[in-house]
ROLUM-9923 format. One record per residue: residue number from 1; z, x, y of N, C-alpha, C, O, CB in turn. Coordinates in steps of 0.1 Angstrom, whole numbers, plus 5000, padded with zeros to 4 digits. Atoms other than C-alpha are relative to their C-alpha. Glycine has a CB too. Example, Ala and Ser with C-alpha at 12.3 -4.5 7.8 and 13.67 -1.06 7.14 Angstrom:
% ROLUM-9923
1 / 5000 / 5009 / 4988 / 5078 / 5123 / 4955 / 5000 / 5009 / 5012 / 5007 / 5019 / 5012 / 5012 / 4990 / 5000
2 / 5000 / 4991 / 4989 / 5071 / 5137 / 4989 / 5008 / 4992 / 5011 / 5009 / 4997 / 5022 / 4986 / 5004 / 5005
//
This chain:
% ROLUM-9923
1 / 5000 / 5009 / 4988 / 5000 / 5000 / 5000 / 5000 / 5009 / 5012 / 5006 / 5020 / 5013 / 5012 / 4990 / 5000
2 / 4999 / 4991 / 4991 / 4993 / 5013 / 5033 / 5013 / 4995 / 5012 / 5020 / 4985 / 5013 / 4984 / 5002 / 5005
3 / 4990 / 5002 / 4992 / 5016 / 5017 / 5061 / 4997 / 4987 / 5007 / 5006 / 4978 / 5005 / 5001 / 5011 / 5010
4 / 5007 / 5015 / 4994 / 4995 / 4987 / 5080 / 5004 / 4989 / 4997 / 5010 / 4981 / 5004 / 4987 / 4998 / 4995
5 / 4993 / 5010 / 5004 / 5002 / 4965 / 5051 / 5015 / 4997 / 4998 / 5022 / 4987 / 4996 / 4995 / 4999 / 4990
6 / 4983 / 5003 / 5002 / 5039 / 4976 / 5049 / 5006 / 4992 / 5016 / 5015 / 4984 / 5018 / 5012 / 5021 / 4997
7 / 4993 / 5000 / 4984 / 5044 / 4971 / 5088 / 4997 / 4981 / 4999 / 5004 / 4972 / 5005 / 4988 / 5012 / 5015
8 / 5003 / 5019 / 4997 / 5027 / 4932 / 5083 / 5007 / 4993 / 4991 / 5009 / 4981 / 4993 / 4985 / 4994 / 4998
9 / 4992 / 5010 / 5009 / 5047 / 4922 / 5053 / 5016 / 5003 / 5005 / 5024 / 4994 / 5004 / 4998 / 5004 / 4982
10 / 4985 / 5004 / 4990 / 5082 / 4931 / 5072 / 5000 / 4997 / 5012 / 5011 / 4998 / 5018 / 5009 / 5010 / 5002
11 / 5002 / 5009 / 4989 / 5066 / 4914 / 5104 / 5004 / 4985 / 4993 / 5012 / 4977 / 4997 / 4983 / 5001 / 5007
12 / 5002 / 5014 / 5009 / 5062 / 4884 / 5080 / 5016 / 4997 / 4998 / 5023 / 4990 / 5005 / 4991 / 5001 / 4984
13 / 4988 / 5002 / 5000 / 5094 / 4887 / 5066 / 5010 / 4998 / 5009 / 5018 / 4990 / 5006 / 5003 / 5007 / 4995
14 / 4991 / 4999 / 4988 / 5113 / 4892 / 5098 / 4995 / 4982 / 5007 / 5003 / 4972 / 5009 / 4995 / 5018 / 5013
15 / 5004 / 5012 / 4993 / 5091 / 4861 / 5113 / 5006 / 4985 / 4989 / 5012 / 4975 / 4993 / 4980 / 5002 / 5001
16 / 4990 / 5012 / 5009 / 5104 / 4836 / 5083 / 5015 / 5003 / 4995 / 5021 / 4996 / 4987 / 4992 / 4997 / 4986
17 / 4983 / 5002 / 4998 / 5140 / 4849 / 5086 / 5002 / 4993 / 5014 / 5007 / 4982 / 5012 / 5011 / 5016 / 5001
18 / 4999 / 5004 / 4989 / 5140 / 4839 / 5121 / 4994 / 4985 / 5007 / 4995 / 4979 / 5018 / 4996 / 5010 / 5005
19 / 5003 / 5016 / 4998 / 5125 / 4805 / 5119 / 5009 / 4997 / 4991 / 5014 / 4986 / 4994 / 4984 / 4993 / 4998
20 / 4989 / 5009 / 5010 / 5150 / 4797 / 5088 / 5010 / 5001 / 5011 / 5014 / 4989 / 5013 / 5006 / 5008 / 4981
21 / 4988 / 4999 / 4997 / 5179 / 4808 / 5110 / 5002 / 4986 / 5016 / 5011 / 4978 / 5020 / 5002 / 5021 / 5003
22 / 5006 / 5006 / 4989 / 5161 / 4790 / 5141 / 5003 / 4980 / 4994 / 5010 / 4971 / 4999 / 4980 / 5008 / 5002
23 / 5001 / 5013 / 5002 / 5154 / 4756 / 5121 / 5019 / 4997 / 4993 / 5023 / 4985 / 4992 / 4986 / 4998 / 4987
24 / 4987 / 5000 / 5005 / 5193 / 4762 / 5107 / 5007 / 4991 / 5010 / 5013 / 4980 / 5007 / 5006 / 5013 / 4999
25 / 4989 / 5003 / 4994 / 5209 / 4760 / 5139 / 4994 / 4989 / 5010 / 5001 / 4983 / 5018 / 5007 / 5013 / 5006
26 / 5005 / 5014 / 4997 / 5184 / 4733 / 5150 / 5009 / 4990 / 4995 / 5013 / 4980 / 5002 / 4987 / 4998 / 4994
27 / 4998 / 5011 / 5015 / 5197 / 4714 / 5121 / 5018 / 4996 / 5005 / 5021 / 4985 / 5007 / 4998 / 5012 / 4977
28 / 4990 / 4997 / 4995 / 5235 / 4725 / 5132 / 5004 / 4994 / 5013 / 5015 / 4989 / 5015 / 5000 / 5011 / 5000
29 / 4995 / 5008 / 4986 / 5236 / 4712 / 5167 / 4995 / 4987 / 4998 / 5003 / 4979 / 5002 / 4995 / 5006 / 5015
30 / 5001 / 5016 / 5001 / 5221 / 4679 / 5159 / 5010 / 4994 / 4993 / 5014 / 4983 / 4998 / 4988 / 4995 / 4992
31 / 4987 / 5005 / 5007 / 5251 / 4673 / 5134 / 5006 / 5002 / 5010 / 5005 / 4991 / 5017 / 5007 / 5006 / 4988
32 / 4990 / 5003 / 4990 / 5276 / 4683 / 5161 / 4997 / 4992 / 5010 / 5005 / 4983 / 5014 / 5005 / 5010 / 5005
33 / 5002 / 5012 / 4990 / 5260 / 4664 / 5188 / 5002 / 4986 / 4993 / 5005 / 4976 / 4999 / 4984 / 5000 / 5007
34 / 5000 / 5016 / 5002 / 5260 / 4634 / 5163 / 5016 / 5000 / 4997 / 5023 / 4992 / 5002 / 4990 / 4993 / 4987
35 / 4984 / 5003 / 5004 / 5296 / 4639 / 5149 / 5011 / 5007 / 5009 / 5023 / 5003 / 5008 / 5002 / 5005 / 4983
36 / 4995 / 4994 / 4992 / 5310 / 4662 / 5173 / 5000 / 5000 / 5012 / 5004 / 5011 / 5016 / 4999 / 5006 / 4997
37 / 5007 / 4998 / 4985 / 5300 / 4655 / 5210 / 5007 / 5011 / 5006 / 5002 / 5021 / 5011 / 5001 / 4986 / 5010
38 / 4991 / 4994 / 4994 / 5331 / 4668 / 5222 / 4998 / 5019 / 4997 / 5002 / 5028 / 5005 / 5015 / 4993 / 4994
39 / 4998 / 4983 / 5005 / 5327 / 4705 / 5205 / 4985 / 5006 / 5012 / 4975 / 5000 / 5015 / 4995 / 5003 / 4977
40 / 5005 / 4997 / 4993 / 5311 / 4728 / 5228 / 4991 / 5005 / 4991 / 4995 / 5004 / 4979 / 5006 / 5007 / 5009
41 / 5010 / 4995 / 5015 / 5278 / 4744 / 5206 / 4999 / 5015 / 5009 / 4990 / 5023 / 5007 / 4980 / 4988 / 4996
42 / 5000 / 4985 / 4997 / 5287 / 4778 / 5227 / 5019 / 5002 / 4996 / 5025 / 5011 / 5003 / 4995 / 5004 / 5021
43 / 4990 / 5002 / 4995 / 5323 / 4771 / 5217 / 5014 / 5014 / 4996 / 5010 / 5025 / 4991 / 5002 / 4986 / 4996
44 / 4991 / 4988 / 5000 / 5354 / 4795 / 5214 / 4999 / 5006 / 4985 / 4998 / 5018 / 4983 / 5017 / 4995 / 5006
45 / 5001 / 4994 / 5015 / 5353 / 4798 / 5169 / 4981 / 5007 / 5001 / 4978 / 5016 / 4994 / 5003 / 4983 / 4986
46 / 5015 / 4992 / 5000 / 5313 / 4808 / 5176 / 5002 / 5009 / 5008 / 4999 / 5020 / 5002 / 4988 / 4993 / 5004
47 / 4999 / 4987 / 4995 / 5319 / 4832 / 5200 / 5011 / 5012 / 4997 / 5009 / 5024 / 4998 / 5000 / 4997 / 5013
48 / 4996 / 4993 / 5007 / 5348 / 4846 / 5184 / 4996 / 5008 / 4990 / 4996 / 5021 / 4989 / 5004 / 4996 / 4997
49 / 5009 / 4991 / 5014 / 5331 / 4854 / 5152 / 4982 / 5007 / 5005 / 4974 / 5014 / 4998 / 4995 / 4982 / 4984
50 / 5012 / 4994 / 4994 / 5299 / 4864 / 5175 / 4990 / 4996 / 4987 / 4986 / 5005 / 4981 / 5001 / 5017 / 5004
51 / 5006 / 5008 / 5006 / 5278 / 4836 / 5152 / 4992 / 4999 / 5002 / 4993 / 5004 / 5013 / 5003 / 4993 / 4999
52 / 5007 / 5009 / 5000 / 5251 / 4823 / 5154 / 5002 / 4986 / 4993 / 5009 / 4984 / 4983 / 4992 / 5006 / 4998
53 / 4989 / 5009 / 5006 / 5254 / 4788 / 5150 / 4990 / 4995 / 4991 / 4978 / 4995 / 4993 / 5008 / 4988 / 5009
54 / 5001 / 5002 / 5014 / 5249 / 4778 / 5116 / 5008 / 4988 / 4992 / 5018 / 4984 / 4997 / 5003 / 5012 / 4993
55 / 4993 / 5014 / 5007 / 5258 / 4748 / 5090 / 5011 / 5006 / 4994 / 5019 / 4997 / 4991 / 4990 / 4989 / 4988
56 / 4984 / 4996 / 5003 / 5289 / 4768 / 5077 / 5007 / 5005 / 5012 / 5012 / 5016 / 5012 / 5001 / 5011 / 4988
57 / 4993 / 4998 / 4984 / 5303 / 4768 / 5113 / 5005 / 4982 / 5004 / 5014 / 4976 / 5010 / 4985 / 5010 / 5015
58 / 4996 / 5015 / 4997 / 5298 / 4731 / 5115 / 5011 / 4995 / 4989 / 5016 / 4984 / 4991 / 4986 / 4990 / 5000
59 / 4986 / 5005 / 5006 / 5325 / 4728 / 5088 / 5014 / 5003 / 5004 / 5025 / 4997 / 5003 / 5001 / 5002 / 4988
60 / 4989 / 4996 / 4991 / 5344 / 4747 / 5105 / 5003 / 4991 / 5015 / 5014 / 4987 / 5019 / 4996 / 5016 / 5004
61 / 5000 / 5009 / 4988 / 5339 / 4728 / 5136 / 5004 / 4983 / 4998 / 5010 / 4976 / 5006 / 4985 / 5002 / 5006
62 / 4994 / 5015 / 5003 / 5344 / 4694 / 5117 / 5006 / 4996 / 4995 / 5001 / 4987 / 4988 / 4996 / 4994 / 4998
63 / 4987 / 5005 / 5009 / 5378 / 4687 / 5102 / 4997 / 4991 / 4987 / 4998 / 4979 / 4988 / 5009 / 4990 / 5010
64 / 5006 / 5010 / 5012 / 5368 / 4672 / 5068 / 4985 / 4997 / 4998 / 4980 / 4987 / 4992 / 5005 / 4987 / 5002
65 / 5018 / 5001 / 5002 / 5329 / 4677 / 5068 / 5002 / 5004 / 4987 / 5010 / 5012 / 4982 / 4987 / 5011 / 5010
66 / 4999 / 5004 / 5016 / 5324 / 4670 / 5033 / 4987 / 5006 / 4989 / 4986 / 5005 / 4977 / 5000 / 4983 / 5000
67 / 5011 / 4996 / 5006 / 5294 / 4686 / 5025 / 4999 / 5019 / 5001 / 5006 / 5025 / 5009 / 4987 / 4993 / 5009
68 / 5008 / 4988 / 4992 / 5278 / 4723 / 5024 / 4988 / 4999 / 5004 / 4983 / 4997 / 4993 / 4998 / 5011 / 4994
69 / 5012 / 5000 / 4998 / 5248 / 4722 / 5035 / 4989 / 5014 / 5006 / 4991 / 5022 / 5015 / 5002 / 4989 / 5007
70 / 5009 / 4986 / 4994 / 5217 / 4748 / 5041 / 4989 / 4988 / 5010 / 4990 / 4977 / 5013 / 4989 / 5011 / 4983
71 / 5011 / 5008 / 4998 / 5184 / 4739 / 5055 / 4988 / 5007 / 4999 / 4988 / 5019 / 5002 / 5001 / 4994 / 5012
72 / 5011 / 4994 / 5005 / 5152 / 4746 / 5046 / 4988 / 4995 / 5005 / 4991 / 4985 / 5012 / 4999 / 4998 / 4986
73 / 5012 / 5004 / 4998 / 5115 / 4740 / 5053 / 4995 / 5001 / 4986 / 4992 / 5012 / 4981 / 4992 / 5006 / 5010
74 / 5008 / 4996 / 5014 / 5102 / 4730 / 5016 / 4983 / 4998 / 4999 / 4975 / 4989 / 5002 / 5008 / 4989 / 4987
75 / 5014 / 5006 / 4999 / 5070 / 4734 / 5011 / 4993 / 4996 / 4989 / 4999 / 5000 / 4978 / 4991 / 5009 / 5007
76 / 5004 / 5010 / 5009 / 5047 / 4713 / 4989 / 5005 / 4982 / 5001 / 5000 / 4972 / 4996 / 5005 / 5006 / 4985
77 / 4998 / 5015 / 4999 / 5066 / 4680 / 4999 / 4987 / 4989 / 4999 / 4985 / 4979 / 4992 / 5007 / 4999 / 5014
78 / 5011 / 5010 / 4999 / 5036 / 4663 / 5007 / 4991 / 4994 / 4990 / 4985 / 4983 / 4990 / 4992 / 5003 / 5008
79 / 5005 / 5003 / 5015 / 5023 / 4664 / 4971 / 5006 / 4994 / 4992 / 5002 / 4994 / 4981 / 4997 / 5010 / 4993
80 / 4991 / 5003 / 5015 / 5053 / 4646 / 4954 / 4996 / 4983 / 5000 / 4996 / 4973 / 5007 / 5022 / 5005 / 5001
81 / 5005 / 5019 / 5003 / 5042 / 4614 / 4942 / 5012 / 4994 / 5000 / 5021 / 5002 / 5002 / 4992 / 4995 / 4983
82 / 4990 / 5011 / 5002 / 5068 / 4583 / 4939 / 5002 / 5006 / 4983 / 5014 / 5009 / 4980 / 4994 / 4982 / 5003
83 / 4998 / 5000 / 5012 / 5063 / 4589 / 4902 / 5007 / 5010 / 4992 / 5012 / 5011 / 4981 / 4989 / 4998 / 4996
84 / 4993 / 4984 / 5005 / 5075 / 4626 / 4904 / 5013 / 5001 / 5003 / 5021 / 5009 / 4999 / 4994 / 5013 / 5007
85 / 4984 / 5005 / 4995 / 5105 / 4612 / 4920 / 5010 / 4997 / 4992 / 5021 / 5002 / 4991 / 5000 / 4987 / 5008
86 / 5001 / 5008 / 5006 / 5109 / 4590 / 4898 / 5002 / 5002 / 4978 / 5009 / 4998 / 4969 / 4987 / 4996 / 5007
87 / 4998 / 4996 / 5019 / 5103 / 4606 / 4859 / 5000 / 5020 / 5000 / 5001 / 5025 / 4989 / 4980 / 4992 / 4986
88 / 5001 / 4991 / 5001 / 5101 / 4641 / 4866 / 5011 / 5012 / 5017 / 5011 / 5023 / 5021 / 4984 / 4997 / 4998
89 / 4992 / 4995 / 4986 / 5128 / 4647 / 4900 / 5009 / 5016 / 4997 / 5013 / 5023 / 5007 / 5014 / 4985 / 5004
90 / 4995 / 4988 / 4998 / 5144 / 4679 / 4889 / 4987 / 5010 / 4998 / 4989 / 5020 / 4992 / 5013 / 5002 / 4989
91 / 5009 / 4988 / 4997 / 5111 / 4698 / 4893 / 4992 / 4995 / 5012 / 4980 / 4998 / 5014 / 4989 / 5004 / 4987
92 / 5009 / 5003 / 4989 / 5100 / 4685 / 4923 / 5008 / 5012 / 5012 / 5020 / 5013 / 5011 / 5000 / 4980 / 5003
93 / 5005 / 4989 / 4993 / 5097 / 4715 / 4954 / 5021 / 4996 / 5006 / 5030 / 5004 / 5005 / 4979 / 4998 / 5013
94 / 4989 / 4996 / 4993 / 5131 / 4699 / 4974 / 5013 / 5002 / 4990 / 5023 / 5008 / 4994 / 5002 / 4989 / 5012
95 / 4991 / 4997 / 5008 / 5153 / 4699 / 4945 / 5004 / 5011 / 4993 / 5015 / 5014 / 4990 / 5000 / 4994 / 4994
96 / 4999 / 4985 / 5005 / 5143 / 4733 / 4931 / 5006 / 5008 / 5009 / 5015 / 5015 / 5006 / 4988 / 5007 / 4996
97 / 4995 / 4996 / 4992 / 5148 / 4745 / 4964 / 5013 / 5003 / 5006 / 5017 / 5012 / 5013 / 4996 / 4996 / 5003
98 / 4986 / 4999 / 4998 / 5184 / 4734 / 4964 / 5009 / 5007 / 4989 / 5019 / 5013 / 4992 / 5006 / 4987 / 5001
99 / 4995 / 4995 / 5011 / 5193 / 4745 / 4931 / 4996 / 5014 / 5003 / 5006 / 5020 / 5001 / 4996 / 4995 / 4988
100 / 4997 / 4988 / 4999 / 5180 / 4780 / 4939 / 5004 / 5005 / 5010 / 5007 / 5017 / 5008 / 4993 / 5006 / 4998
101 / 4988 / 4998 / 4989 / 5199 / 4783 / 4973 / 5012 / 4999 / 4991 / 5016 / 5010 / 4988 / 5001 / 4988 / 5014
102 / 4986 / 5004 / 5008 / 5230 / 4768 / 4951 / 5004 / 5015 / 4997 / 5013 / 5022 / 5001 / 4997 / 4989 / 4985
103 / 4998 / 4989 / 5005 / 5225 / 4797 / 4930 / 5002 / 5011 / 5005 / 5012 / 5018 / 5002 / 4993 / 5000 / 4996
104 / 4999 / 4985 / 4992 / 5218 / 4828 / 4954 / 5015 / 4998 / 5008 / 5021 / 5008 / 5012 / 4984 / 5002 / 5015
105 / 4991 / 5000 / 4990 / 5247 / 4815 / 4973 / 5017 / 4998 / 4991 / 5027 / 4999 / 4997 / 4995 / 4987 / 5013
106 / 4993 / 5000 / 5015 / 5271 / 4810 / 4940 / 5005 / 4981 / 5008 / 5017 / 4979 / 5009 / 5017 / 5017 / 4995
107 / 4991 / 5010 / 5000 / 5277 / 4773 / 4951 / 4995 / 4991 / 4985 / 4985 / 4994 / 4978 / 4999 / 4991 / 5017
108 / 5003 / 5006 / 5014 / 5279 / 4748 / 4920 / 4997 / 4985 / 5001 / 4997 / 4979 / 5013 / 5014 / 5003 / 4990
109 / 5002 / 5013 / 5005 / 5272 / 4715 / 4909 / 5014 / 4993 / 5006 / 5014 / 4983 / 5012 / 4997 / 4999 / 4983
110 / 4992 / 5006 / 5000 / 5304 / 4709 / 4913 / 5007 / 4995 / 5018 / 5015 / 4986 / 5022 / 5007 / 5008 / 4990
111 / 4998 / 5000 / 4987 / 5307 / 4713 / 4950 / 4994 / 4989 / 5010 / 4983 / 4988 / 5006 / 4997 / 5011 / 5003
112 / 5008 / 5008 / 4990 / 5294 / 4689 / 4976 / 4990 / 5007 / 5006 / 4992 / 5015 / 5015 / 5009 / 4994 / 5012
113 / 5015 / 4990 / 4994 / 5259 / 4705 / 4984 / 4990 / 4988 / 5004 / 4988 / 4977 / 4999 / 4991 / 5012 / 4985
114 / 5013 / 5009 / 4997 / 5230 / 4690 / 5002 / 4990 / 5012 / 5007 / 4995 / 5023 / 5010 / 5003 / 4983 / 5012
115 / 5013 / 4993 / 4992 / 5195 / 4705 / 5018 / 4996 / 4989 / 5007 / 4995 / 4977 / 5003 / 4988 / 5006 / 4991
116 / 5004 / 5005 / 4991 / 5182 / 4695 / 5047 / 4981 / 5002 / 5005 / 4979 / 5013 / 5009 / 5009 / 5004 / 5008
117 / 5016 / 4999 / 4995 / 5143 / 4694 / 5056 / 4995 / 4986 / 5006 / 5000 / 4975 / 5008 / 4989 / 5003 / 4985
118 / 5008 / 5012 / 4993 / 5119 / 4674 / 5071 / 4991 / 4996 / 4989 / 4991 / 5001 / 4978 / 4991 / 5004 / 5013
119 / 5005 / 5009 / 5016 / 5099 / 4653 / 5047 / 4986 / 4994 / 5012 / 4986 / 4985 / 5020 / 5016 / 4983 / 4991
120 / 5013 / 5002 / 4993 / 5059 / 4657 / 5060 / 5000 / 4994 / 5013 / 4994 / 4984 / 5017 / 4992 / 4992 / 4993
121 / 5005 / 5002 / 4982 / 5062 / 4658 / 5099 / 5011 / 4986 / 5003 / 5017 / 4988 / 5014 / 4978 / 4993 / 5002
122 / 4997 / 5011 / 4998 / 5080 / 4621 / 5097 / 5013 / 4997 / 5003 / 5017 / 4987 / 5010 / 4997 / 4995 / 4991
123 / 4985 / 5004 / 5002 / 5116 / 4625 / 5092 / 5009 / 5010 / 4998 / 5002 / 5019 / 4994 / 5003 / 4992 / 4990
124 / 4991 / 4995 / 5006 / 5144 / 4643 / 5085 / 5011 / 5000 / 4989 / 5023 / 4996 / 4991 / 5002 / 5002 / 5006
125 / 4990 / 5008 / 5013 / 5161 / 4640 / 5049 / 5005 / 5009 / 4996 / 4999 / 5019 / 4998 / 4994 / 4994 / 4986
126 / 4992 / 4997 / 5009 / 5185 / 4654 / 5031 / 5003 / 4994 / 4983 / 5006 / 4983 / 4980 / 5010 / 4998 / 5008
127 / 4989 / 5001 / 5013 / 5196 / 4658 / 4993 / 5007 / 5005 / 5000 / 5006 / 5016 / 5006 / 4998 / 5001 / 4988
128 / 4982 / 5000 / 5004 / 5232 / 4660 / 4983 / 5000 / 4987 / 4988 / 4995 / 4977 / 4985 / 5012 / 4995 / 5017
129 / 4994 / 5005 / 5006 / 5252 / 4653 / 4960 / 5012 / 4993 / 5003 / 5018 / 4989 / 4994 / 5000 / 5007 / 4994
130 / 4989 / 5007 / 5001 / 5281 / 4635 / 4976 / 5001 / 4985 / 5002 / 4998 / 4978 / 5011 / 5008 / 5004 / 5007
131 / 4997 / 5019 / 5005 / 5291 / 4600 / 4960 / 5004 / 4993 / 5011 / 5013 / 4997 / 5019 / 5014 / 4996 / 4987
132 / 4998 / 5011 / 4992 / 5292 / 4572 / 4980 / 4999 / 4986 / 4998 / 4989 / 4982 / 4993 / 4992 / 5001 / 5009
133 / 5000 / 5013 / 5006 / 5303 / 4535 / 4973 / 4991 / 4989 / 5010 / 4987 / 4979 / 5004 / 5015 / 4996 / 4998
134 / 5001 / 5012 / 4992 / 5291 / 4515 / 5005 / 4982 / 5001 / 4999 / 4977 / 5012 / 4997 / 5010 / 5002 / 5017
135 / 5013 / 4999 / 4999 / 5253 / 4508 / 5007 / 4993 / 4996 / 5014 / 4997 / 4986 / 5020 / 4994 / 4992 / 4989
136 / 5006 / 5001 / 4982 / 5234 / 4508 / 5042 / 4991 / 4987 / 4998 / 4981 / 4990 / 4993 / 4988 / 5017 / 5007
137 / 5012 / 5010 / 4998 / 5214 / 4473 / 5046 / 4997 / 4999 / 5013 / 4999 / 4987 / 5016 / 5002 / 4986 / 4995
138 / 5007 / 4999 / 4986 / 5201 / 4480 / 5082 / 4992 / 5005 / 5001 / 4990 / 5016 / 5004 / 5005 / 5006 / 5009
139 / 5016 / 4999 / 4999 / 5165 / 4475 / 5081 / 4993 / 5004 / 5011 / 4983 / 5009 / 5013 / 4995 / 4988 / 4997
140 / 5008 / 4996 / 4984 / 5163 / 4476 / 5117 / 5001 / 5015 / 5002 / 4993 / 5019 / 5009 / 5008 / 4992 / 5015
141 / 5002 / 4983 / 5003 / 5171 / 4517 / 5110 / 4994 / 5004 / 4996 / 4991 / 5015 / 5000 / 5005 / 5008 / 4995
142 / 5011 / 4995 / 5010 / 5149 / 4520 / 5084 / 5005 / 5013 / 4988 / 5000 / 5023 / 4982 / 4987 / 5007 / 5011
143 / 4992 / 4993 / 5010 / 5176 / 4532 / 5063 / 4997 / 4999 / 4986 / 4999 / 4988 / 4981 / 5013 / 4996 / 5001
144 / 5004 / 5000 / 5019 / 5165 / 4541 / 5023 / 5009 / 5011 / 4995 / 5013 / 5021 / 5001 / 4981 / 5005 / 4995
145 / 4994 / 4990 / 5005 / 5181 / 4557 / 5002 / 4999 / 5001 / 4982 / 5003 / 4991 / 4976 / 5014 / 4999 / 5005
146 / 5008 / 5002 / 5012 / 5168 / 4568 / 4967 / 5015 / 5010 / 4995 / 5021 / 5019 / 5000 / 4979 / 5007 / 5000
147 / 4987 / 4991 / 5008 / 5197 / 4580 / 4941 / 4993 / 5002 / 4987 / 4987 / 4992 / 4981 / 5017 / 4991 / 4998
148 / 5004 / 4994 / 5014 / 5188 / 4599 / 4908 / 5014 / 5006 / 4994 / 5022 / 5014 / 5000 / 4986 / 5013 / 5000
149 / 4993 / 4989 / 5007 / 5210 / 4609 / 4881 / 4996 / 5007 / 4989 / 4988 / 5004 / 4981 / 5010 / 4997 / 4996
150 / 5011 / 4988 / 5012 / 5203 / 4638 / 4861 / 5012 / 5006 / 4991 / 5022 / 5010 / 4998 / 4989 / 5018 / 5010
151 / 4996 / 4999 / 5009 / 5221 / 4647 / 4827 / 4998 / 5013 / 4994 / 4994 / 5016 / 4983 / 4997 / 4990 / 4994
152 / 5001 / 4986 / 5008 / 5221 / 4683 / 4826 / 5012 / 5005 / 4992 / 5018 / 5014 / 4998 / 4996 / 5011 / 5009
153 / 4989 / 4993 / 5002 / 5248 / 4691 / 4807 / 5013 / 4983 / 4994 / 5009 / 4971 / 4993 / 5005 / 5012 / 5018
154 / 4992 / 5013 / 5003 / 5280 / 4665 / 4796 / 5003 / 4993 / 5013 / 5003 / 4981 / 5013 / 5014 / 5003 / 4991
155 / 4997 / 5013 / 4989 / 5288 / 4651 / 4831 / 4985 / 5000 / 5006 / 4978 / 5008 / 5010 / 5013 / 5004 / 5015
156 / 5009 / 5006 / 4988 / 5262 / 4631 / 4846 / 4999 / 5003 / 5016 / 5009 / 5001 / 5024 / 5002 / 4987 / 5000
157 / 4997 / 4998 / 4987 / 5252 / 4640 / 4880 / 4990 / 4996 / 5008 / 4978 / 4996 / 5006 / 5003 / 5012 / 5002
158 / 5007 / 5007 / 4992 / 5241 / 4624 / 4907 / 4995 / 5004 / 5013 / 5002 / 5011 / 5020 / 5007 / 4991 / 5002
159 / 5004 / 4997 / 4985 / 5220 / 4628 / 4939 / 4992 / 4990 / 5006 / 4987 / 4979 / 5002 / 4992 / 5013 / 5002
160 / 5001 / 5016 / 4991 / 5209 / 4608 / 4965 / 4989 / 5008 / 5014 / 4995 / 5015 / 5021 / 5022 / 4990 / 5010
161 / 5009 / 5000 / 4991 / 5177 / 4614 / 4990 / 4997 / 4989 / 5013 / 4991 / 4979 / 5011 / 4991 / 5002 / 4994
162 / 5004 / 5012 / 4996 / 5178 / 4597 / 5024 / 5001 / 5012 / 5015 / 5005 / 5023 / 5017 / 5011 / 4985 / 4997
163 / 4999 / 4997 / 4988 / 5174 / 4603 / 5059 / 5013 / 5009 / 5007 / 5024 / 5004 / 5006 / 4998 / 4988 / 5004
164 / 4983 / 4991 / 4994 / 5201 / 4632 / 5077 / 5005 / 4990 / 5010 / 5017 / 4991 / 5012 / 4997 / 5018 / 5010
165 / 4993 / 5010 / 4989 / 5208 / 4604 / 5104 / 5007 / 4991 / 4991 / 5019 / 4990 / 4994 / 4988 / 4991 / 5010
166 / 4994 / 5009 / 5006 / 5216 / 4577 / 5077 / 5017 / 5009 / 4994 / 5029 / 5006 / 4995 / 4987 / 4995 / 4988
167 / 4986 / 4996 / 5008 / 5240 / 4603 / 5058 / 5010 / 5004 / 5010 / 5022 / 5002 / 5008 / 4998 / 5012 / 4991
168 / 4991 / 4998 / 4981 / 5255 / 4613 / 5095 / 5009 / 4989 / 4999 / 5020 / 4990 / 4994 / 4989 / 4996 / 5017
169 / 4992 / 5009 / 5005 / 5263 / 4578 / 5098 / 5010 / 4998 / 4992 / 5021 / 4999 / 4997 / 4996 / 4995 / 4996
170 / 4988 / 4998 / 5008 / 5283 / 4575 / 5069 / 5011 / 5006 / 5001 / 5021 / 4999 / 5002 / 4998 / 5003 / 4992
171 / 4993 / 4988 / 4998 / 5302 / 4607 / 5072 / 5005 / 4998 / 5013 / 5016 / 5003 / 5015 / 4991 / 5012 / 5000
172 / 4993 / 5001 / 4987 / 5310 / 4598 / 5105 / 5011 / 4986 / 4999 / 5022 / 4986 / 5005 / 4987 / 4999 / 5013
173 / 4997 / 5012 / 5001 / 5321 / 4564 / 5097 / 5019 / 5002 / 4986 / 5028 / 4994 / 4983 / 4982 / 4989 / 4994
174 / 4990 / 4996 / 5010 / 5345 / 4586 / 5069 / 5012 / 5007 / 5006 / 5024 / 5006 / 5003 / 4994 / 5008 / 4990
175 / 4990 / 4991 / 4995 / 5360 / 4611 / 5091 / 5010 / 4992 / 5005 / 5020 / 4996 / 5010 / 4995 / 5009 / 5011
//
């Protein structure tokens, strides 16, 4: 490889750390503005730790935030059929996605995890895994919410794809 190509594949690299970290703390101040108004997003625990702000700051920042969450840009979304949703959901692009964050980052199944992306230009969704009894019927939101469980192993486990505003909601309605 020549120097040329080394110099453009750690441009590249450097250029897609810095939009993940970018779309992160995108992702990060929209949660505190929705659940947090009051918290400053320059506030005294971020500038302490000389942070950038990030979704493991917003748990810090939110007394009982119940989730971990990353965030991602997955790509292939636009190719997943209903049907892949549907009979084939643990190989589809945003679920692998979470399971190998899960992994690199040692969090488990067992933990409250979700990913965050946008879902083809339209929206912004999240999967997670944390259980929820009450069901959203506010059509006028355009609230959906698609739940799969998947049987890897002896406990059943469950996840739930819906809009990051809808799951906000909730979460806020818990705190």
């Amino acid at each position: 490889m020549t120097s040329r190509d080394e110099i453009l594949r750690v441009s590249r690299e450097r250029q897609a750390e810095s939009a993940q970290v970018s779309y992160e703390a995108t992702i990060a101040r929209r949660i505190l503005q929705k659940l947090a108004p009051n918290v400053s997003l320059a506030g005294a625990s971020l500038a302490k730790r000389g942070a950038t702000l990030n979704l493991e700051l917003v748990r810090d920042e939110i007394a009982g935030f119940p989730l971990r969450l990353t965030a991602r840009n997955v790509g292939y979304l636009p190719t997943i059929t209903v049907n892949d949703l549907f009979t084939g959901f643990m190989k589809t692009p945003i679920f692998r996605a979470l399971m190998d964050h899960a992994d690199a980052v040692g969090w488990t199944t067992n933990d409250r995890i979700g990913l965050v992306t946008g879902w083809n230009g339209l929206t912004t969704m999240v999967l997670h895994n944390l259980p929820r009894v009450e069901e959203r019927i506010e059509r006028h939101k355009g609230y959906a919410r698609f739940t799969f469980v998947t049987s890897r192993g002896v406990t059943p486990e469950v996840y739930s794809l819906e809009p990051l505003d809808a799951l906000l909601d909730a979460i806020r309605e818990e705190l």
